[in-house]
C-alpha positions, 0 to 999 in steps of 0.5 A, spaced: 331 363 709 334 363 702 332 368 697 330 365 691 331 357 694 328 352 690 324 347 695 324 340 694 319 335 695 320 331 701 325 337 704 324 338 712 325 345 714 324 349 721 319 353 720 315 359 723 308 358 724 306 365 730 302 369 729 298 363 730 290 363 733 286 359 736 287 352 735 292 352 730 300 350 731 304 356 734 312 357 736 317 353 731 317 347 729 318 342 723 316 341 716 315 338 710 315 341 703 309 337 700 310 341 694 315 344 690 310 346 684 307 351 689 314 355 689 315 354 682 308 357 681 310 363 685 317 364 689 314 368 694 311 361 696 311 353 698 307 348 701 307 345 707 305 339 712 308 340 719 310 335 723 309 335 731 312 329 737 304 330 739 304 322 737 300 319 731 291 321 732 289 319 724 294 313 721 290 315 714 293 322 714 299 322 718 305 319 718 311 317 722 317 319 721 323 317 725 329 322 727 335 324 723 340 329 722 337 335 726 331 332 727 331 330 734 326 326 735 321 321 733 315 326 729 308 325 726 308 329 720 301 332 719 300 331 712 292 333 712 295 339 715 296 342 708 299 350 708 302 355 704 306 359 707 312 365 705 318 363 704 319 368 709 318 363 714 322 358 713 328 358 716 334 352 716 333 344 712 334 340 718 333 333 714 330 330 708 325 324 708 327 318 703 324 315 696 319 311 699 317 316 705 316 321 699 311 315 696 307 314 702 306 322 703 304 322 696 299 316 697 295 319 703 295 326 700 292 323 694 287 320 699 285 326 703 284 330 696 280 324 694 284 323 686 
């Protein structure tokens, strides 16, 4: 983590989801930051969509996202799975999605929150 790091929409960083319960993710696993207004709200703060290689449940809310950089493999980013999380979790950037993957979060985003 980088103090004072300002994130970036669409940035995708390794992040530390335990202690988790129940059926929530645990361990480490990627993210995308959905929102950089959130860290610039308040700077202890970002907003997230993990992404997981457990294949694609909801095509509505999820996305493909193919691997690149430091992210090794083929990944569904999870975008109905919104989450505000101290910056204290995320650790390193290991890829970033591009212009047009950015526009199809935006749009699944504004159709879960129903805008």
């Amino acid at each position: 983590m980088i103090k004072n790091r300002k994130y970036k929409i669409g940035e995708i960083y390794l992040v530390r989801f335990h202690p988790a319960a129940g059926a929530e993710l645990k361990r480490y696993r990627p993210a995308a930051i959905i929102s950089g207004k959130i860290n610039g709200a308040d700077p202890r703060f970002s907003l997230i969509a993990p992404l997981t290689t457990g294949g694609m449940i909801n095509r509505n809310y999820e996305m493909m996202i193919k691997r690149r950089n430091d992210l090794a493999k083929d990944s569904t980013l999870l975008v109905w799975y919104l989450r505000t999380v101290d910056i204290r979790r995320i650790g390193e950037r290991i890829a970033e999605l591009n212009q047009s993957e950015v526009k199809v979060m935006k749009r699944k985003l504004k159709n879960l929150l129903d805008f």
